[in-house]
MIGULO-252399 format. One record per residue (C-alpha): residue in one letter; x, y, z. Coordinates in steps of 0.02 Angstrom, whole numbers, plus 50000, padded with zeros to 5 digits. Example, Ala and Ser with C-alpha at 12.3 -4.5 7.8 and 13.67 -1.06 7.14 Angstrom:
2
<pt resn="A" x="50615" y="49775" z="50390"/>
<pt resn="S" x="50684" y="49947" z="50357"/>
# end
This chain:
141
<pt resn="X" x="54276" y="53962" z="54633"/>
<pt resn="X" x="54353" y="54059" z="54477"/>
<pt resn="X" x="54418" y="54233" z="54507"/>
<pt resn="X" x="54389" y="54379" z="54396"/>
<pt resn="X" x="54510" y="54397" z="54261"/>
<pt resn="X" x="54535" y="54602" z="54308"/>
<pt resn="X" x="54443" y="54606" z="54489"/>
<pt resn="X" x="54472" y="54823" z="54505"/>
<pt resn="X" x="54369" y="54849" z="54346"/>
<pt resn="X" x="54236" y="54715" z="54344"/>
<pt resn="X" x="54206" y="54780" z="54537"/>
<pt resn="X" x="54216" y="54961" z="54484"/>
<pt resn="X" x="54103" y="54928" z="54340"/>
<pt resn="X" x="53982" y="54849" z="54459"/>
<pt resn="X" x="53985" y="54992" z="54567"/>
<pt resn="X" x="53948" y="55118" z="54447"/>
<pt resn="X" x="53778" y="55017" z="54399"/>
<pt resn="X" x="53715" y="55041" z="54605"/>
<pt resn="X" x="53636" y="55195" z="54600"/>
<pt resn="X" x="53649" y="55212" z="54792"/>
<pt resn="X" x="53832" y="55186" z="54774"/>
<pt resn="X" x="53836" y="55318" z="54668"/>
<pt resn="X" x="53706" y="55418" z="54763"/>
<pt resn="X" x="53845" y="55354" z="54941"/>
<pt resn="X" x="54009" y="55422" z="54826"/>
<pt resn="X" x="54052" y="55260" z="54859"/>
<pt resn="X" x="54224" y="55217" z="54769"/>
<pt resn="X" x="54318" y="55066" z="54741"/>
<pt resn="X" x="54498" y="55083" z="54783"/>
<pt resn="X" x="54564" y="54905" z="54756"/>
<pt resn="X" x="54509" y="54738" z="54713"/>
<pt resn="X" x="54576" y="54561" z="54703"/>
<pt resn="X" x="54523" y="54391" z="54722"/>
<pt resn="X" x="54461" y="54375" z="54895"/>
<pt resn="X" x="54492" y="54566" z="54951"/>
<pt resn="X" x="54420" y="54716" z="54902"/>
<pt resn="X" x="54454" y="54922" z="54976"/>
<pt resn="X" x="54299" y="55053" z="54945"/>
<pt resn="X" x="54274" y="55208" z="54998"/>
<pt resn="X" x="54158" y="55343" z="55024"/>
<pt resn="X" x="54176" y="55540" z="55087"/>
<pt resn="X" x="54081" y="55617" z="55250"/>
<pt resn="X" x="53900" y="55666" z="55179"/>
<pt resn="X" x="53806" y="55782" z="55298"/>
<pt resn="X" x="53653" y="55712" z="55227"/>
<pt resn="X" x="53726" y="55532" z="55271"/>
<pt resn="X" x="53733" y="55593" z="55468"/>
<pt resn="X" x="53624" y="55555" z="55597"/>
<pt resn="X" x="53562" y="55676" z="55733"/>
<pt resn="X" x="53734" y="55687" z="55826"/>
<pt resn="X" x="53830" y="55714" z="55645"/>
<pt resn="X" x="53912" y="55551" z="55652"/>
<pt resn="X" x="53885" y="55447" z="55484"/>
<pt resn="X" x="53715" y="55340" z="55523"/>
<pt resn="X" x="53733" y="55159" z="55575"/>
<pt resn="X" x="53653" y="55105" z="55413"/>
<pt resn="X" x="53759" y="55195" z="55301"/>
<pt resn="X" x="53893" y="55095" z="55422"/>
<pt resn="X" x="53794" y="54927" z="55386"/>
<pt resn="X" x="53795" y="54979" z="55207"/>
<pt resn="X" x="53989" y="55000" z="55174"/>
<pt resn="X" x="54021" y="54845" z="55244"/>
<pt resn="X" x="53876" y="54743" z="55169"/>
<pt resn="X" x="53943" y="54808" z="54990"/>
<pt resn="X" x="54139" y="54780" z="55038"/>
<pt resn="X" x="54092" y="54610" z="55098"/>
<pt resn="X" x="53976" y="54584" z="54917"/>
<pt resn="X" x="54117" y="54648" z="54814"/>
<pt resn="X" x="54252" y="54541" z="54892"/>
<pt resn="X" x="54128" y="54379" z="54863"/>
<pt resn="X" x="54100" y="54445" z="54687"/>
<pt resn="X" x="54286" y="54407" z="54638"/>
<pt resn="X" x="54294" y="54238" z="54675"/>
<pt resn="X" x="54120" y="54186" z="54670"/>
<pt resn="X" x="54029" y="54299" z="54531"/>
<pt resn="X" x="53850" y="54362" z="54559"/>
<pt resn="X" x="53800" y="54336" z="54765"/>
<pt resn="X" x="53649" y="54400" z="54856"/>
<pt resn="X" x="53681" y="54433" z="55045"/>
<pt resn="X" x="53587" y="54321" z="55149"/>
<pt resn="X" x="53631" y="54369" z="55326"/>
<pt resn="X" x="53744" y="54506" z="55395"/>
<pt resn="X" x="53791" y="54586" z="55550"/>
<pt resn="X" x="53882" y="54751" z="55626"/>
<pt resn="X" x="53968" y="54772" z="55752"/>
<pt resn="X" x="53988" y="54985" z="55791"/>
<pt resn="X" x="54149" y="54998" z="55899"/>
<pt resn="X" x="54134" y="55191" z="55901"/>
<pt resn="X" x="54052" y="55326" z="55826"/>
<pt resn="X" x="54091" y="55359" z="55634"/>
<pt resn="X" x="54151" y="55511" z="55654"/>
<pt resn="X" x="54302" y="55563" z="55485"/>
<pt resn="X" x="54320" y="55639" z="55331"/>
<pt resn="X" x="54323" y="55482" z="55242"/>
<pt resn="X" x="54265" y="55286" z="55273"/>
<pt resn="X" x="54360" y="55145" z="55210"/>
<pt resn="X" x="54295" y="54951" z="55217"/>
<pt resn="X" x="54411" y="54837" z="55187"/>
<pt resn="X" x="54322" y="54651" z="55178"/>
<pt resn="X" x="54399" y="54489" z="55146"/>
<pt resn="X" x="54339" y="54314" z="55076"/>
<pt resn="X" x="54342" y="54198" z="55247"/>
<pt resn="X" x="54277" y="54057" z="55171"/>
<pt resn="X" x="54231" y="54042" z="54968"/>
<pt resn="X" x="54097" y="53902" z="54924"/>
<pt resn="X" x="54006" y="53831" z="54796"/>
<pt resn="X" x="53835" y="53914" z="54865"/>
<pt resn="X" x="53881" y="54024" z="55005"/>
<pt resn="X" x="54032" y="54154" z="55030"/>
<pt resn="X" x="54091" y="54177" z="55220"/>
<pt resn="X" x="54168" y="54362" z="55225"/>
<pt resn="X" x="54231" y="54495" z="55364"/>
<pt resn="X" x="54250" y="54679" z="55346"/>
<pt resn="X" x="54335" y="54823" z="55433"/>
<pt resn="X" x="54275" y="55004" z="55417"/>
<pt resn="X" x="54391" y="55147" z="55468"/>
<pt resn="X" x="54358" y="55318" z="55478"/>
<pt resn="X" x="54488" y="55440" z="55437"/>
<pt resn="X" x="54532" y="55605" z="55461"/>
<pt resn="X" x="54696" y="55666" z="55368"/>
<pt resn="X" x="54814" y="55542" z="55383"/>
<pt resn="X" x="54757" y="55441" z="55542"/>
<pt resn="X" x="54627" y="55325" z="55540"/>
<pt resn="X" x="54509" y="55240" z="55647"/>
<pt resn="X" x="54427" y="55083" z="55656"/>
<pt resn="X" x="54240" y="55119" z="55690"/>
<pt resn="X" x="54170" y="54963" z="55660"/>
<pt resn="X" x="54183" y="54769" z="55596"/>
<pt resn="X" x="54045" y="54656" z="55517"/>
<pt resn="X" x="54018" y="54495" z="55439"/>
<pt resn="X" x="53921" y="54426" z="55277"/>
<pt resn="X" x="53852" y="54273" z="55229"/>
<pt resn="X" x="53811" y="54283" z="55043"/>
<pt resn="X" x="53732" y="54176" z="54916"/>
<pt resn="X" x="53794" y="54103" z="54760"/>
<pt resn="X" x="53656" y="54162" z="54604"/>
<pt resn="X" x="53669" y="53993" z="54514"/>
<pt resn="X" x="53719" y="54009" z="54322"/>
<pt resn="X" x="53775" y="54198" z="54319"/>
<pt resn="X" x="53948" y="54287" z="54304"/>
<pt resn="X" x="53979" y="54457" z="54383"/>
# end
């Protein structure tokens, strides 16, 4: 597996071609082979009926934290399988995921994420998740 030569802005530069990212606010705070920090600000419009942030905007942070943290080590992946775990409601003023390379492969990328919710200077975990991701043969992030 070779790692991006600058992970933070071939991940950032990925980001800003995801028009739901953009659409999400979703910004990537750091990146390096194997590890990768985004984050994204409360949305009303991103709430569910009790105003915490909707379980598949919670799927979706960590499916694109786990994606990005493949993407440095492994290039271009596909996720294949993930799951969520919701600890608590996602209730903040800001959502961090903060995913990590488990296990790197030729064709498949193990990760695990954390998402926190957090509300001036405490935060919260809210919920963890895991992706399975596949390799796209012959192309570079």
């Amino acid at each position: 597996m070779n790692s991006l030569p600058d992970p933070l802005a071939q991940i950032r530069a990925i980001n800003q071609t995801a028009a739901f990212n953009r659409w999400c606010g979703i910004e990537v705070i750091s990146a390096e082979p194997g590890q990768v920090e985004i984050a994204m600000p409360w949305r009303a419009e991103a709430g569910q009926y009790s105003g915490f942030l909707h379980a598949g905007l919670v799927g979706a942070l960590i499916d694109t934290a786990c994606g990005f943290a493949a993407a440095t080590v492994a290039g271009r992946v596909l996720a294949s399988h993930y799951s969520v775990n919701c600890l608590r409601p996602a209730v903040g003023e800001r959502f961090i995921a903060r995913a990590r390379v488990v296990k790197p492969g030729k064709s498949q990328v193990f990760t695990a994420c954390e998402l926190y919710a957090r509300t001036g200077d405490t935060e919260k975990l809210v919920a963890t998740g895991e992706t399975l991701l596949s390799v796209v043969a012959g192309e570079a992030a």
